[in-house]
TORKOLBA-721450 format. One record per residue (C-alpha): x, y, z; residue in one letter. Coordinates in pm, whole numbers, plus 50000, padded with zeros to 5 digits. Layout:
<recs>
[rec [X; Y; Z]; 'A']
...
</recs>
This chain:
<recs>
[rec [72724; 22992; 38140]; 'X']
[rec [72669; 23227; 38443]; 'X']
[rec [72977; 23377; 38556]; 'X']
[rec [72812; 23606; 38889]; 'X']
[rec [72937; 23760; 39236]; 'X']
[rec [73230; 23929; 39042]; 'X']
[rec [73407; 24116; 39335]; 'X']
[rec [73587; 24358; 39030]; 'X']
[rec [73446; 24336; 38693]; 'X']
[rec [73663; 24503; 38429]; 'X']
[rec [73451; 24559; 38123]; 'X']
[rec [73678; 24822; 37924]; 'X']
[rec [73456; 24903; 37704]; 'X']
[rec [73508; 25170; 37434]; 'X']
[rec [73424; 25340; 37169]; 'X']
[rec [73768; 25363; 36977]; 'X']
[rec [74124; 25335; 37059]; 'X']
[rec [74140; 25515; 37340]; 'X']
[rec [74374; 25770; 37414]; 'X']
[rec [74486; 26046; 37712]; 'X']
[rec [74242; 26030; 38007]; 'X']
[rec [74037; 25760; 37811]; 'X']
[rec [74295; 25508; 37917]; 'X']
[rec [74179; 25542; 38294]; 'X']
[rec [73854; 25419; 38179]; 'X']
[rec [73798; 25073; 38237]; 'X']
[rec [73440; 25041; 38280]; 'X']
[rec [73473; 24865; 38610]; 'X']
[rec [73125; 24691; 38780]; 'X']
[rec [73145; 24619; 39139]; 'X']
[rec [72911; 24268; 39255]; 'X']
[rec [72912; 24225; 38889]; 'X']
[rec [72779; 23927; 38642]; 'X']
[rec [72820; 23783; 38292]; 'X']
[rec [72585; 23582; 38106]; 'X']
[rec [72724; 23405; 37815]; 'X']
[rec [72521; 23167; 37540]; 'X']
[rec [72760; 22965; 37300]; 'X']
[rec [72988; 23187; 37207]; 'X']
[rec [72867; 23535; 37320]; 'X']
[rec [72807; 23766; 37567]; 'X']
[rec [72457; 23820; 37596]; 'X']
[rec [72401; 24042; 37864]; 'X']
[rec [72612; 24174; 38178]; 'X']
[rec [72539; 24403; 38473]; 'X']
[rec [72550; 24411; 38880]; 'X']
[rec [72367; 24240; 39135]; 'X']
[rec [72103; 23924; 39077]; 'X']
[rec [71991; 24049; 38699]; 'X']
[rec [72153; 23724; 38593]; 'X']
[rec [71874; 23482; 38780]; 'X']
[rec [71602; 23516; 38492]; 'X']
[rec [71891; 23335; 38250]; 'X']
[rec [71939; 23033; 38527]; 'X']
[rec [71821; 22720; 38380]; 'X']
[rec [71881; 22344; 38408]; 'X']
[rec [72201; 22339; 38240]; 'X']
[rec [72365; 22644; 38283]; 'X']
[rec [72678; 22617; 38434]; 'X']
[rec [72737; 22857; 38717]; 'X']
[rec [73059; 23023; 38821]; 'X']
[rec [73123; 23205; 39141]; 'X']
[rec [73308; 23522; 39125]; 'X']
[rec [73315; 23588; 39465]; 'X']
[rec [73677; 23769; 39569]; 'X']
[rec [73752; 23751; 39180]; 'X']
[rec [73887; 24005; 38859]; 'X']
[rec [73731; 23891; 38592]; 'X']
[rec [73849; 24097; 38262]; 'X']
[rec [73847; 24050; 37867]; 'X']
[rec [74095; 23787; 37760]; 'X']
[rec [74380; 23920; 37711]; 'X']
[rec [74543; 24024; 37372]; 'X']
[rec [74913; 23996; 37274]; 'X']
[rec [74952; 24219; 36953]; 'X']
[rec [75327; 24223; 36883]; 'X']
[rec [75482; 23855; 36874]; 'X']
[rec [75753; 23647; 36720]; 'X']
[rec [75610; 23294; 36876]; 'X']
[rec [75701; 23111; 36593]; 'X']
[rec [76077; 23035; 36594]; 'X']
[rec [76317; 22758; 36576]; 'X']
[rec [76606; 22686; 36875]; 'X']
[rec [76658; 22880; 37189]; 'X']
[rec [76905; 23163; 37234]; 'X']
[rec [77019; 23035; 37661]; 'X']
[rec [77392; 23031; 37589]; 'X']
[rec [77410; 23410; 37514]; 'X']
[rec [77314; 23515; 37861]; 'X']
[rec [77629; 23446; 38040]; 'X']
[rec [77779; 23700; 37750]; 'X']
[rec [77475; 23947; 37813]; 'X']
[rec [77602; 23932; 38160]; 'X']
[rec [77951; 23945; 38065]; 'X']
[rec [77850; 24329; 37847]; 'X']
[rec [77966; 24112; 37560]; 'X']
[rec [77802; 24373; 37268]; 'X']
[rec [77498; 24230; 37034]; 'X']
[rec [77739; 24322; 36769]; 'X']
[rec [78021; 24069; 36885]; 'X']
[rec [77734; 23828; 37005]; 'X']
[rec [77655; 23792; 36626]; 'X']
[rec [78013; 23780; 36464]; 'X']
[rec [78013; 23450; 36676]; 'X']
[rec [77723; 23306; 36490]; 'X']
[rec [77518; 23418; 36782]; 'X']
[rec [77208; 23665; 36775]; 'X']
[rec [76910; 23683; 36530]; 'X']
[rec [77130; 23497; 36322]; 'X']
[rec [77086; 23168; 36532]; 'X']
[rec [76730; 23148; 36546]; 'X']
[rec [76748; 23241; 36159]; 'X']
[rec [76943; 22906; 36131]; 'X']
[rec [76735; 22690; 36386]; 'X']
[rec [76458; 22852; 36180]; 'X']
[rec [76560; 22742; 35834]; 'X']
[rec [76636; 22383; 35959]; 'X']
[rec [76352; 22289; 36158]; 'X']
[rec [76067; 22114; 35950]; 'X']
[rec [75671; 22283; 35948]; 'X']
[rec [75581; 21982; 36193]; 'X']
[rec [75893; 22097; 36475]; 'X']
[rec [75775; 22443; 36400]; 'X']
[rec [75401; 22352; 36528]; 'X']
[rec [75538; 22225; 36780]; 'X']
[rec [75769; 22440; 36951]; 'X']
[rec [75539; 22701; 36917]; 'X']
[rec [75216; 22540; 37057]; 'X']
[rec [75409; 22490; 37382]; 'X']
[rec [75435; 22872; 37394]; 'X']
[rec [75100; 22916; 37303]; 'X']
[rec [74977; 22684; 37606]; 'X']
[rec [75186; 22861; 37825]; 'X']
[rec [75063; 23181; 37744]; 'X']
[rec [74688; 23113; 37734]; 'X']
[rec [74773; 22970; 38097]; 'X']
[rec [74860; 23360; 38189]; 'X']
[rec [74498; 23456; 38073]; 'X']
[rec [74592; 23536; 37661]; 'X']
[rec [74344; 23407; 37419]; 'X']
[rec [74405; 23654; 37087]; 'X']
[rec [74783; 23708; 36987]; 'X']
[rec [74939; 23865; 36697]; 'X']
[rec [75244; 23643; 36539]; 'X']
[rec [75510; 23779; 36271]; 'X']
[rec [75730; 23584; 36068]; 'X']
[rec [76074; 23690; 36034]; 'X']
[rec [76308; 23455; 36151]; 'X']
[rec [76307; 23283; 35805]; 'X']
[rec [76466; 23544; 35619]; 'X']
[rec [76414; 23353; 35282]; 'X']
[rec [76146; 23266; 35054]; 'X']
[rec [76098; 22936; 35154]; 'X']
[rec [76148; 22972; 35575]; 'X']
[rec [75952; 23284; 35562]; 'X']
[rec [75618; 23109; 35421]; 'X']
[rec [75679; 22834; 35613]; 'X']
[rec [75683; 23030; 35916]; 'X']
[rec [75305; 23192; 35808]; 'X']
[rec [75193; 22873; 35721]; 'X']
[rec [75289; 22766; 36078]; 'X']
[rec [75083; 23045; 36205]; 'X']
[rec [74772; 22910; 35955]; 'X']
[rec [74796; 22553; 36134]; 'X']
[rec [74835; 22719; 36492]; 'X']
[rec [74524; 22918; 36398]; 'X']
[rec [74347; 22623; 36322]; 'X']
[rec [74428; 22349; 36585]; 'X']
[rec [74520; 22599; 36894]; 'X']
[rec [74227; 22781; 37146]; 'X']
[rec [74465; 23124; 37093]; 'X']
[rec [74281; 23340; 36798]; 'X']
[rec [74637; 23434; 36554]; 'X']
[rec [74654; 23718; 36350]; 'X']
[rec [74941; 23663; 36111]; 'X']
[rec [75151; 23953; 36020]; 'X']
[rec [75465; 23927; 35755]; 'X']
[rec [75792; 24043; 35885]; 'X']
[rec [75993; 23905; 35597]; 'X']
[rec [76185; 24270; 35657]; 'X']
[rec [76318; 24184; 36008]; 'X']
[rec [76686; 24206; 35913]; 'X']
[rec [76955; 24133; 35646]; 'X']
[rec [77036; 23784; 35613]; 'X']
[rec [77381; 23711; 35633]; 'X']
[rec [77421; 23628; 35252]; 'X']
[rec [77258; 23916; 35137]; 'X']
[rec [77479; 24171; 35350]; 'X']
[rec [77681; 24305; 35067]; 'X']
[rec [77364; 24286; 34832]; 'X']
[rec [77137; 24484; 35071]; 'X']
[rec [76897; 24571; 34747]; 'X']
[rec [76897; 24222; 34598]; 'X']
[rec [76740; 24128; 34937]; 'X']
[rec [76457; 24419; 34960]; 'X']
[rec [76330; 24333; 34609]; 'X']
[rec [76325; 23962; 34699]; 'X']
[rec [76078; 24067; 34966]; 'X']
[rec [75906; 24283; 34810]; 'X']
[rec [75906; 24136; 34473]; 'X']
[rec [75906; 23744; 34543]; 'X']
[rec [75777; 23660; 34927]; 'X']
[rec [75540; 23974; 34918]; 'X']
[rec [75282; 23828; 34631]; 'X']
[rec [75316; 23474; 34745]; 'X']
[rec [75213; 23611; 35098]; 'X']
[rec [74868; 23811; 34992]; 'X']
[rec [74777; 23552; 34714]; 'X']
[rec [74755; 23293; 34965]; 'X']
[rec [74616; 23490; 35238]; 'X']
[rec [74877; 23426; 35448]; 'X']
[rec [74947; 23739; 35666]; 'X']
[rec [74686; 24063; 35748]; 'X']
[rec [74949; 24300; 35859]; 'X']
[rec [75291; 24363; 35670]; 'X']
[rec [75623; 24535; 35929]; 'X']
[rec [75985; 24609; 35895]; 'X']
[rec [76238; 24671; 36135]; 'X']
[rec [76249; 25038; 36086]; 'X']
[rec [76586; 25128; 36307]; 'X']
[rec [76988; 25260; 36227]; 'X']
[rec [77136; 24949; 36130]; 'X']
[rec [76861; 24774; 36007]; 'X']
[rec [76604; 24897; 35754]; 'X']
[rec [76644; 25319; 35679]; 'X']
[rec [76328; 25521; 35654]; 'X']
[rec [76329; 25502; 35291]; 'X']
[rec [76371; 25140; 35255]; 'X']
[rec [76115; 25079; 35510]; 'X']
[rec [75835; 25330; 35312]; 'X']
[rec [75915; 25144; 34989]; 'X']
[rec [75814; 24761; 35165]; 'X']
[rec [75543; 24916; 35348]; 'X']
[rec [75379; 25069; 35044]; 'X']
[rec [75429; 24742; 34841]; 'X']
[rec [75273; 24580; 35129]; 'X']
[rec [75018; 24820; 35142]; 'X']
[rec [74917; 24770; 34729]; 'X']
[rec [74914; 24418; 34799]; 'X']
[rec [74634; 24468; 35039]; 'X']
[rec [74856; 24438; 35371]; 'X']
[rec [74791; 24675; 35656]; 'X']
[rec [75124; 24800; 35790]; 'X']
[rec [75296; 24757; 36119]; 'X']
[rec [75611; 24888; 36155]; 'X']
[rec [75894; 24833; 36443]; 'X']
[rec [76000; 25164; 36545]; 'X']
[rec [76236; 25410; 36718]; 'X']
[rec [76380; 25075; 36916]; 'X']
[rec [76705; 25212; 36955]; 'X']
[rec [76779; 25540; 36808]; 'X']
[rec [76520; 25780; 36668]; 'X']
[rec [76567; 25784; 36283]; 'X']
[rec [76230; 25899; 36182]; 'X']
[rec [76050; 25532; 36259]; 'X']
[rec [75748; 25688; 36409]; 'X']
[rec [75689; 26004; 36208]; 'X']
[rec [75740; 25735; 35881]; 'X']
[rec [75446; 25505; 36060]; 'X']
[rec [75217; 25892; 36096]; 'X']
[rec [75296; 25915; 35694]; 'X']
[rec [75138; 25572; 35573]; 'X']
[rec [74879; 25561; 35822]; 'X']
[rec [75038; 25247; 35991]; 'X']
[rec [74763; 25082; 36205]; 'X']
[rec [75058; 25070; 36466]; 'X']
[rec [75372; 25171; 36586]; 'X']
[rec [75584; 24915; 36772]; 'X']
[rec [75909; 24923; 37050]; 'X']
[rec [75933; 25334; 37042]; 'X']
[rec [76180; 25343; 37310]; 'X']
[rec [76325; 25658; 37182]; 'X']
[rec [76033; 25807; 37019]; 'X']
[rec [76083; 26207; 36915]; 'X']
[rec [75870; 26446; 37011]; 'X']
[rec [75803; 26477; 36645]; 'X']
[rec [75715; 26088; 36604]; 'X']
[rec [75489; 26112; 36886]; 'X']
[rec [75268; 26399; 36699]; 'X']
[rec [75270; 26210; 36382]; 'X']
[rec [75123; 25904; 36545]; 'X']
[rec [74849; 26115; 36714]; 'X']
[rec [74783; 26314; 36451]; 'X']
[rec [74714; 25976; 36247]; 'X']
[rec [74596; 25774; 36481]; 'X']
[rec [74844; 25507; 36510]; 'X']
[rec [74836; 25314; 36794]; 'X']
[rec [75173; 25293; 36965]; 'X']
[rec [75269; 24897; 37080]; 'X']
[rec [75490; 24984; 37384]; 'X']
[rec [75713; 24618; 37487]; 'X']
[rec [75878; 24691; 37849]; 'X']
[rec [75961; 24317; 37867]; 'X']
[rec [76243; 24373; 37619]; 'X']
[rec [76388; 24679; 37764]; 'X']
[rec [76420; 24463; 38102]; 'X']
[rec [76526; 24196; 37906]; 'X']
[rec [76854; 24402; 37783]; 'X']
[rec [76893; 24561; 38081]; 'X']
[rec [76834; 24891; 37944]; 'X']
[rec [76885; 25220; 38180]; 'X']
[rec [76526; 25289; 38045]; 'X']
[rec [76205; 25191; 37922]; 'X']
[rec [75956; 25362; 37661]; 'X']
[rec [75835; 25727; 37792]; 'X']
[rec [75472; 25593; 37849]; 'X']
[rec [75294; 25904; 38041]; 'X']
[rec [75453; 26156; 37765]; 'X']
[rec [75286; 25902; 37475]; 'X']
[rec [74999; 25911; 37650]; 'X']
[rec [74978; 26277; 37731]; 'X']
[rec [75068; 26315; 37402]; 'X']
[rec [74718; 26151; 37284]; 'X']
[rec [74882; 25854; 37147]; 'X']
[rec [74648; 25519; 37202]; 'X']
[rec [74861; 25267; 37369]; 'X']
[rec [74932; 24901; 37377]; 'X']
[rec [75145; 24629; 37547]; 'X']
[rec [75228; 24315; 37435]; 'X']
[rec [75493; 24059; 37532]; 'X']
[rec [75747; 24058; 37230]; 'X']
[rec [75756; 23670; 37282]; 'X']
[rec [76094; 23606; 37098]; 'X']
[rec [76410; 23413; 37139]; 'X']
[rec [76661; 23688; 37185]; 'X']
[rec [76517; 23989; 37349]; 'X']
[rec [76219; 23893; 37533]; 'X']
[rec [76176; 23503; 37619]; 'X']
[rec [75868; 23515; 37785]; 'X']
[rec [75495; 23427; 37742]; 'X']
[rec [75300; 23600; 38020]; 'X']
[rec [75122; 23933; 37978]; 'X']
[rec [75122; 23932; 38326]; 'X']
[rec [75499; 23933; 38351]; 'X']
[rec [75420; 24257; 38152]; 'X']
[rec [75141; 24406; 38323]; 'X']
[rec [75476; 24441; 38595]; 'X']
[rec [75716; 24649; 38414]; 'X']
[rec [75425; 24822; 38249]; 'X']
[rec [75333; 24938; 38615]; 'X']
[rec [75700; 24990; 38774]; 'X']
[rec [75928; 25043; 38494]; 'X']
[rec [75693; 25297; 38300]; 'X']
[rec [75432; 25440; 38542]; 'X']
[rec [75118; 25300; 38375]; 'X']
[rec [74792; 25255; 38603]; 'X']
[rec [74632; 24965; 38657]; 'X']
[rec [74320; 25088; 38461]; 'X']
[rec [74548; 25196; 38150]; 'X']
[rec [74737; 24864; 38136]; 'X']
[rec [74445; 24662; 38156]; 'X']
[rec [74291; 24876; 37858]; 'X']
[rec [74644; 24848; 37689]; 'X']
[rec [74594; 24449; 37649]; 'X']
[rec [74225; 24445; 37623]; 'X']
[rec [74101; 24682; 37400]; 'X']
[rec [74361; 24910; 37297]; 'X']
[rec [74540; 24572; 37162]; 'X']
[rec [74253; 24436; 36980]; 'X']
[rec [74233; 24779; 36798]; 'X']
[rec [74602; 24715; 36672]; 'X']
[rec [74520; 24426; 36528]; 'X']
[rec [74132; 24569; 36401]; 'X']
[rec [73898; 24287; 36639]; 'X']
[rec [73774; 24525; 36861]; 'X']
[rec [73447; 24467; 36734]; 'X']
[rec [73478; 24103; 36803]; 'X']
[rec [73666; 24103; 37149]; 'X']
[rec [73864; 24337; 37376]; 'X']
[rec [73545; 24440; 37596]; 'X']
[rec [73331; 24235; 37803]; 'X']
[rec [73017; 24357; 37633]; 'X']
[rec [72664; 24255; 37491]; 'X']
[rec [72721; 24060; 37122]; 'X']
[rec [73097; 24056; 37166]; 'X']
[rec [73301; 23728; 37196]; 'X']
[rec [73296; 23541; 37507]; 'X']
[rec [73669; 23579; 37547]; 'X']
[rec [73744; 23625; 37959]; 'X']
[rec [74007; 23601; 38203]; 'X']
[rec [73896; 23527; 38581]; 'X']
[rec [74247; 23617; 38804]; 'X']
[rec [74254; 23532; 39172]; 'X']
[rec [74253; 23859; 39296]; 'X']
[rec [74020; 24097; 39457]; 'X']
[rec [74066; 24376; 39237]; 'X']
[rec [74223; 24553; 38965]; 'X']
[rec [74512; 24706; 39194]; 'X']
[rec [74590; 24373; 39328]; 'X']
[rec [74626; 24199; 38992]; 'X']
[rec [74907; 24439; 38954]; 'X']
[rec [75020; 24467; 39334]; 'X']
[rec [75085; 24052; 39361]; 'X']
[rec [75382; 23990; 39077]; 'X']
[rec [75562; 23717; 39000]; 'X']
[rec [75321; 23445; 38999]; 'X']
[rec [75053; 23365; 38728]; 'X']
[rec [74715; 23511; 38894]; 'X']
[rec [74486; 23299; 38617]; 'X']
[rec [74169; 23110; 38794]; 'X']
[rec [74006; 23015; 38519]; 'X']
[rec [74030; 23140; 38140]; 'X']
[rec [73702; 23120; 37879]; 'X']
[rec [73776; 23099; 37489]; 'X']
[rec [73475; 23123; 37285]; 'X']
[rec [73240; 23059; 37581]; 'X']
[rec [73423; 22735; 37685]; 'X']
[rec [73640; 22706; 37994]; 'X']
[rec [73972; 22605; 37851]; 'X']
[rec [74213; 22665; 38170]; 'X']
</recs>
């Protein structure tokens, strides 16, 4: 396959997370071309270099008033869930508090319940739909967490969906194990009895059967405390997990100077990062997940302090938050808006923060996030001229054409 004529072709190539002024880097070619065999890039560039590769069957695609990027990468999800949450926005509207939302059975609570009662086959189900949807918006790589089981037996169940999804979907998943995403109601005068289930009964079920990469907890005041959090993140971490951890969502408690400590691979939500966490994550090299969708979602007064992370030398990256309560939506491109007008990104470092930057929180950048020579031919062709425009033009899903694993799938 011949992909040529590319009127804005974003490579974003790199050489590690990148971070600061890196971000502005996105290794854009002007007239360029891609020339893919099977599954792989094989060699890219600008102008006519791609003739010598023309041969009877190569299928040839016209770029021509086209951005073509790397597929895109959505490395913080919760796509695997049971129900829908609808009914609560006329309260959202109404100011009615999460708090009171969840007395009435409402909240995480009722996907935890729609959760526990769907079967592994409804599960598949409702969750492929999301996963056509999204790689319709130009995704072919996401991360997925459990955590909307909140027992033994809904928690594996919800990896195992991911496993099938994995298997039978075009999307790449990367599981991760969130069995630490909140109390469940029966536990909520037993706190403890809970954290060693997790830790002590879904944790080595999980890594013996290779069921999640990543381990996270819902680090935040009300939730999971610092020290709780360290103690499943280390067990996770003996276990052979790589952490995660859901940070500084709300209030600052320490969330992002905790991720700094155990060398997290990533730092997730950080809407009120300290100054502190913010040094610990550069100092470590944790890559901070930033998710305006859900501060739109809730109708914060704010979003996530993007320019000071990045000043600060933090590597950044966006992802959806695809969830039932706080951010029902597939599209990255949805994202790619509030990145731009709700946080002051750049074009250049919000295309980097779902190419490469994201496939660097979940450790595939040497498989895909870059259009480059041996790398996975993982692209997203958008209807639009250039890289400013694909940002300009919101609201409607920009995706021409989108190749998984050198096939054309949309």
């Amino acid at each position: 396959m011949i992909i040529k004529n590319i009127d804005c072709l974003v490579t974003c190539k790199g050489e590690g997370p990148k971070k600061g002024k890196e971000m502005m880097e996105a290794g854009i070619i002007e007239n360029g071309f891609i020339v893919i065999e099977e599954d792989r890039i094989i060699k890219i560039g600008s102008g006519d270099g791609y003739k010598e590769h023309i041969k009877n069957h190569t299928e040839i695609i016209d770029g021509r008033g086209k951005t073509v990027t790397p597929g895109l990468i959505d490395c913080h999800t919760h796509v695997v869930y049971g129900g829908s949450r609808e009914r609560e926005l006329p309260l959202k509207l109404k100011k009615v508090g999460y708090i009171e939302i969840l007395k009435s059975g409402g909240g995480i609570l009722s996907s935890v319940r729609h959760t526990r009662e769907a079967t592994t086959a409804e599960l598949v189900e409702q969750a492929e739909k999301r996963l056509d949807t999204m790689l319709a918006h130009g995704t072919t790589t996401i991360e997925s967490k459990s955590g909307y089981g909140l027992d033994f037996e809904s928690e594996i169940k919800c990896l195992e969906v991911n496993k099938i999804l994995n298997e039978k979907h075009h999307i790449d998943i990367v599981s991760t194990f969130l069995g630490a995403h909140a109390i469940p109601m029966e536990y909520k005068e037993d706190r403890e009895k809970y954290i060693n289930i997790v830790i002590n009964q879904m944790l080595p079920h999980v890594a013996e059967n290779n069921l999640a990469e990543y381990i996270d907890v819902f680090c935040e005041k009300g939730v999971y405390t610092v020290e709780e959090s360290r103690r499943i993140l280390k067990a996770g971490q003996e276990k052979g997990l790589k952490a995660k951890i859901h940070a500084d969502e709300v209030v600052s408690i320490g969330g992002a100077e905790l991720a700094g400590e155990v060398k997290a691979v990533s730092a997730e939500h950080l809407v009120a990062i300290s100054d502190d966490g913010i040094k610990s994550l550069s100092d470590n090299n944790v890559i901070a997940v930033l998710l305006p969708s859900t501060s739109f979602y809730l109708m914060l007064d704010h979003f996530a302090k993007a320019r000071k992370i990045i000043e600060g030398d933090v590597a950044v990256a966006l992802s959806t938050d695809c969830n039932p309560g706080t951010s029902p939506t597939e599209s990255l491109q949805t994202v790619m808006t509030f990145a731009c007008f709700g946080m002051g990104m750049f074009p250049e470092e919000i295309i980097n923060a779902m190419t490469y930057n994201a496939a660097c929180a979940i450790n595939r950048q040497d498989e895909i996030g870059s259009i480059e020579i041996g790398k996975k031919a993982d692209v997203a062709i958008f209807d639009s001229k250039d890289l400013n425009y694909l940002m300009y033009h919101f609201g409607i899903n920009q995706i021409d054409k989108v190749i998984k694993d050198g096939k054309i799938v949309i």
